[in-house]
N, C-alpha and C positions, 0 to 999 in steps of 0.2 A: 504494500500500500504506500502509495507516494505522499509526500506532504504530511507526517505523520503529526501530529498535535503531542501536547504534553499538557495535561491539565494536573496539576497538583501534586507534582512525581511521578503522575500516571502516562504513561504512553500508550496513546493511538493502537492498536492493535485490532485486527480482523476479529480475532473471540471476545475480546474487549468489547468492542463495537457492537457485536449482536447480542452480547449478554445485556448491556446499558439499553438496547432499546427493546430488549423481553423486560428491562426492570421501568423502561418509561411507558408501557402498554396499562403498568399496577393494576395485574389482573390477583385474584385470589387467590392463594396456595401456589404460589409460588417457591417452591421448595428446591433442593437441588438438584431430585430428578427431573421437575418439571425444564427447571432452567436448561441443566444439561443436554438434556434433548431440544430445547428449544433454539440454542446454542450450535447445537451440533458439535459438540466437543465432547472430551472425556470427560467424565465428575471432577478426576480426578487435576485435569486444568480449571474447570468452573469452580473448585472448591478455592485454589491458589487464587483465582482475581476477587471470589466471595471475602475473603480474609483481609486482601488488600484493600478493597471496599469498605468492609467493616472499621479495621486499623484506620482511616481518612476519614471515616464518619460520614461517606455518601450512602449506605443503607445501613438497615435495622433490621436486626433478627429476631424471631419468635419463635420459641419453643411451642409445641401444639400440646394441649391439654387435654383430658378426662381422655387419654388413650387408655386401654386396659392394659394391667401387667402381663408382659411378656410381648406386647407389641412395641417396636421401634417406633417411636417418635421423630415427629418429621420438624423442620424447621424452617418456618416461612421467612422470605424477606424481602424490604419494601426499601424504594430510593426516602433518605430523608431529603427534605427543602434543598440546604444546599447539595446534597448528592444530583439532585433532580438538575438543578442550574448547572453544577461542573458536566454532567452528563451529557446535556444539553451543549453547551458548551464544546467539547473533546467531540461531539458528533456534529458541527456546524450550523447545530438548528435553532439560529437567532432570532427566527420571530417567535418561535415556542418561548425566548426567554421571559422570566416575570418582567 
């Protein structure tokens, strides 16, 4: 990808890119299966830009509740404000910005 941006320590990147706009769609249950497939990536890349996301404070994670024991709990996550604007932002889409 040519012309790559840097928003925030974050570089432009092709899974970068389609992760940010499955997270700017903020559809429900969003979790890291969802994403990953969304994505088209490993988890196991989608978990590495999740962490870095998190670590920067552009999304927020949610543990899911009243699962019963012994089922794995899933974990949603949402762009916060400024996640949404840097997003926005690293993807060129300045009439979307606030």
């Amino acid at each position: 990808m040519s012309g790559r941006r840097t928003v925030d320590g974050l570089k432009q990147t092709a899974t970068l890119s389609r992760l940010l706009e499955a997270l700017l769609k903020d559809l429900p249950d969003m979790n890291l299966w969802e994403l990953s497939r969304s994505v088209g990536a490993p988890a196991v890349r989608v978990t590495s830009l999740i962490d870095k996301l998190e670590d920067r404070r552009w999304i927020t994670g949610e543990w899911e509740t009243g699962v019963p024991e012994g089922v794995a709990r899933r974990r949603f996550y949402r762009l916060t404000p400024i996640g949404r604007t840097h997003a926005l932002m690293l993807l060129r889409r300045y009439d979307d910005l606030p």
